[in-house]
N, C-alpha and C positions, 0 to 999 in steps of 0.2 A: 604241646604239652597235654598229657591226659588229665583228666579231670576225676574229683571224687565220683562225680556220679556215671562216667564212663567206665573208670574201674568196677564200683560198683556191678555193672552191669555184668561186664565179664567175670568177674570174679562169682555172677549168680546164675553163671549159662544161661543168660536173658540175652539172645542174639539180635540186632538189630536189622542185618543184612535182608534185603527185600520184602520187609513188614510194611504193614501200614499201622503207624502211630498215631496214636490221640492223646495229646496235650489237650488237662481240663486248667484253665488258665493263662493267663497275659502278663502274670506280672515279674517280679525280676528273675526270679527262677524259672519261669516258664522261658522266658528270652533265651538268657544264658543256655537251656538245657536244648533249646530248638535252635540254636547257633550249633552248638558240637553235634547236635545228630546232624545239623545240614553239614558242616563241614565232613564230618564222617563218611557222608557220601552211602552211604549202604544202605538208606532207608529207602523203598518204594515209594512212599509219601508220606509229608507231614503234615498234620490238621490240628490247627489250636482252635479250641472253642471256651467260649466266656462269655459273660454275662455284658462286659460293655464292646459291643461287636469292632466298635475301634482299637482297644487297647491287642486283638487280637490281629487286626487288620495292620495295626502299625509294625507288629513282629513280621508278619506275614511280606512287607515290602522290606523288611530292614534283609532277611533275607535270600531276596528276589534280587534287591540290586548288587549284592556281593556273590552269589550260588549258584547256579543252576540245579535248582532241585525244583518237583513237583512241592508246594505246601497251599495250604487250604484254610480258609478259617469259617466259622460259623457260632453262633451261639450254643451257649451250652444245652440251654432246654430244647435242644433238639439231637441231645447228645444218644438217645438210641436209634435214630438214624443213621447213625452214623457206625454203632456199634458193631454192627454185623462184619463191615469188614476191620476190624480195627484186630493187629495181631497183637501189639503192645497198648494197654493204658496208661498215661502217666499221670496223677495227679499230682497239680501244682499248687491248689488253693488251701486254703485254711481248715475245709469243710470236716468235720470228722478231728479235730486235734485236739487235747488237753485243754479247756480254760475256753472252748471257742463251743460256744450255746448253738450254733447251727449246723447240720448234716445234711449229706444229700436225701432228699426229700421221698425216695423211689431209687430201690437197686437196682430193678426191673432191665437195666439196661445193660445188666453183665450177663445176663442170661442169652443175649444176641450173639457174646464172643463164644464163639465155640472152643478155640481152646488156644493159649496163646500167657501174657504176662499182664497183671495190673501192679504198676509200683505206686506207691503213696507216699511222697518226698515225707510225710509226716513221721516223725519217730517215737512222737508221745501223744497215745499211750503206743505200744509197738505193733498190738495191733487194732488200725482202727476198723470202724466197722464193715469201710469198703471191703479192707484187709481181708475180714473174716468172710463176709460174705463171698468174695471171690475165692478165695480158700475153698469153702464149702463146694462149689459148684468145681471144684478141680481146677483150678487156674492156677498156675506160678504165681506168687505172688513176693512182696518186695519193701520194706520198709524204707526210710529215710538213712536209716541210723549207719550203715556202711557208706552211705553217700559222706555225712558228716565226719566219719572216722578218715577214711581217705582224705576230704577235701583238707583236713588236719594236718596229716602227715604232708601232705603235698607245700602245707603254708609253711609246714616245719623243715622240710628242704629247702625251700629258697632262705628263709630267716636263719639257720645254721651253714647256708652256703655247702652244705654237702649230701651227698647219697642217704637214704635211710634203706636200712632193710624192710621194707614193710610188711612182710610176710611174717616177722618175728613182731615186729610194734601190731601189725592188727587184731594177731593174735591174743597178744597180751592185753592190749584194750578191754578186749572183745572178754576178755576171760575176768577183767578189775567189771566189767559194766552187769557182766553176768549175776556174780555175785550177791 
């Protein structure tokens, strides 16, 4: 089964096929979202980085023992290290959201990707500052809020036991959310 935030992805011609990914975060959504790219199989590799180097180390074997995929983990304050080769970013953490007093500290580190995607699982505000600053320097960029619309509709087909059309419901969302 596809996922909202796989949809997502295709639906934003954000390819994932032989990139190298940076997952910033360990926690439920960071999992979930480094299970389906491993399962996908198309990624080059995958790198979770975060601040308690276990909770990314624990993703990192969960996996190892079901996948054969290349995946990596490392703290996050060494996340422009790492940036140079990263084709997609994905942020998992709270950093930058409605209501959440702390930001990444130094953008500095999007300026290493030369040209590629940064999504921000975050929807509010739509766009955060990551957002905007990778915006500016010409990067595809990616909010949360298609992730949340699909992962919707997908709860809503199994809860009504039938097909939706969702080319017609995302649209309509998308057009009540606009508003």
């Amino acid at each position: 089964m596809e996922t909202g935030f796989m949809m997502s992805l295709k639906n934003n011609n954000i390819s994932i096929e032989g990139k190298n990914i940076v997952i910033l975060g360990a926690g439920g959504a960071s999992r979930i979202i480094t299970m389906k790219l491993a399962k996908a199989k198309k990624a080059n590799q995958i790198i979770i980085l975060n601040r308690t180097i276990e909770n990314a180390k624990e993703i990192c074997d969960l996996v190892k023992s079901s996948l054969n995929i290349e995946i990596q983990f490392g703290e996050i304050n060494r996340i422009e290290e790492y940036a140079e080769k990263t084709d997609v970013l994905i942020n998992t953490t709270p950093l930058g959201m409605h209501g959440v007093d702390e930001n990444f500290s130094d953008f500095t580190f999007l300026e290493k990707i030369e040209k590629g995607a940064v999504i921000d699982l975050i929807y509010n505000p739509k766009e955060t500052t990551l957002l905007k600053k990778a915006n500016e320097m010409g990067l595809q960029t990616l909010n949360g809020l298609d992730m949340l619309i699909y992962q919707a509709l997908f709860a809503d087909e199994i809860y009504l036991k039938q097909k939706l059309d969702f080319d017609e419901l995302y649209a309509t969302i998308r057009k009540k959310i606009e508003i």
